[in-house]
C-alpha positions as CSV (number, residue, x, y, z in Angstrom):
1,X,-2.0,-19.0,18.7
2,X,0.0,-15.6,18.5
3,X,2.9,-15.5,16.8
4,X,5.7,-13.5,18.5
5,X,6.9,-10.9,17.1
6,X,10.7,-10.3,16.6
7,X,12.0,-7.7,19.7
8,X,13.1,-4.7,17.6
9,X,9.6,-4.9,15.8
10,X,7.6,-5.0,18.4
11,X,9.5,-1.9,20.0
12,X,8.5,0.0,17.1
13,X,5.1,-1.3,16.8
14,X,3.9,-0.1,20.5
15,X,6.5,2.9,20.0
16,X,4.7,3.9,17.0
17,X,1.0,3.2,18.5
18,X,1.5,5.5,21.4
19,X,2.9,8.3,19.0
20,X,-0.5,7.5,16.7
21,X,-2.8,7.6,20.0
22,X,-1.7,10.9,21.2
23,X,-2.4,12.0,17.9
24,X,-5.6,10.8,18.0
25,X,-6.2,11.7,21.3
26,X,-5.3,15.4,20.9
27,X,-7.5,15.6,18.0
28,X,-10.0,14.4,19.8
29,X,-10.8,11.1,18.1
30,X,-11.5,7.7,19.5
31,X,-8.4,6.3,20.7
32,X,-8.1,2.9,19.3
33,X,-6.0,0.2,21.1
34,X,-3.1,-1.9,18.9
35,X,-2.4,-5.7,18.8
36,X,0.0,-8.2,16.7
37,X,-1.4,-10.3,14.8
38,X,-5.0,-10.5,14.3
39,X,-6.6,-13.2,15.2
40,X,-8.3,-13.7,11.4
41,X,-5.5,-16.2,9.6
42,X,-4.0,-14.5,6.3
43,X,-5.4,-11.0,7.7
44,X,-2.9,-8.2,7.7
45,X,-5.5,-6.0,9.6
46,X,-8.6,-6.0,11.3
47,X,-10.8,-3.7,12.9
48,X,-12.8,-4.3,16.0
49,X,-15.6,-2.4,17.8
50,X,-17.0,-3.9,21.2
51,X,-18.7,-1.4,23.8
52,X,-17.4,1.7,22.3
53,X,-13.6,0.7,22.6
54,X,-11.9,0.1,19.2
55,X,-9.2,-2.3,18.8
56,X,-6.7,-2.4,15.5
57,X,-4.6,-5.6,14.8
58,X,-1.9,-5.7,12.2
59,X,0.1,-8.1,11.3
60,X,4.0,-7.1,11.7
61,X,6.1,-10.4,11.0
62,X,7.1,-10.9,7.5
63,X,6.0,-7.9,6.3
64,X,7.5,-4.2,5.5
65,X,7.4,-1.7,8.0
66,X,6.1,0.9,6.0
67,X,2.9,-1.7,4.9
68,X,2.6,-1.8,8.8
69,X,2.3,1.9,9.3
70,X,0.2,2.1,6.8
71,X,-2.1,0.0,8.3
72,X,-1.9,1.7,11.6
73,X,-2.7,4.7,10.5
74,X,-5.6,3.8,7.9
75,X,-6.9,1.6,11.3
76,X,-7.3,4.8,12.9
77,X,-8.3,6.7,9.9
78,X,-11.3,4.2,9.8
79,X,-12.2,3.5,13.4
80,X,-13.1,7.5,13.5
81,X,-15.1,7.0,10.5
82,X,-12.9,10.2,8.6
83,X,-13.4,10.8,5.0
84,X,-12.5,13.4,2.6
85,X,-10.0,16.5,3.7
86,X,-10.4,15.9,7.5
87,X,-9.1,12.1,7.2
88,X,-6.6,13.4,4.8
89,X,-5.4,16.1,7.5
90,X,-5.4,13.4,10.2
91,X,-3.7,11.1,7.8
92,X,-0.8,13.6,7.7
93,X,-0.5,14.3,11.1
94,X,-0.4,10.1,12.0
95,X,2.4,9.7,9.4
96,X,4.2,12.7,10.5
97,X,3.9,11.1,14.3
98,X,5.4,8.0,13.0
99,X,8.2,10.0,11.8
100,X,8.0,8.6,8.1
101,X,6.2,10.8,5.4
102,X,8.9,13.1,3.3
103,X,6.0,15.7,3.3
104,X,5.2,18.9,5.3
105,X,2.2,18.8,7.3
106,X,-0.4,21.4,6.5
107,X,2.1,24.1,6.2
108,X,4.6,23.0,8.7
109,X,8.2,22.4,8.9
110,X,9.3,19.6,7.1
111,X,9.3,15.9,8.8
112,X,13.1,13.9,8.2
């Protein structure tokens, strides 16, 4: 069963996964698709591949929102297989997207 989530929550959520998927998509990475919850109990994400399409789940209810970003971006971070610099760069540009790191982006004006 899916638990719903609470309205102002799940505005952010797909708010938020748009903003991450043009990121990814103007980078072009795979575009992953987002859902709330995941269907494995006590999972605050999962990852699944099936037929080339990519699909992150989070968990939203009962939880921070900054633990939910997190795992939003690190979903897409990991369903484009980045490591090293170039998932760091990406990283910065997600959380940037989302409109919550403090930090400049690789030289940019800084994000409020």
């Amino acid at each position: 069963m899916i638990e719903p989530m609470e309205p102002s929550s799940t505005l952010r959520f797909a708010t938020t996964a748009r903003s991450l998927a043009q990121v990814a998509r103007s980078h072009g990475l795979v575009v992953p698709g987002f859902r709330s919850p995941p269907r494995i109990t006590g999972a605050d994400r999962t990852l699944r591949r099936r037929s080339g399409a990519v699909t992150i789940a989070v968990r939203v209810r009962g939880r921070p929102w900054v633990a939910v970003l997190a795992d939003m971006v690190e979903g897409v971070v990991a369903a484009n297989h980045l490591v090293g610099p170039e998932a760091d760069r990406i990283r910065r540009r997600l959380w940037a997207a989302a409109g919550e790191h403090p930090s400049s982006v690789d030289g940019e004006a800084r994000v409020a």
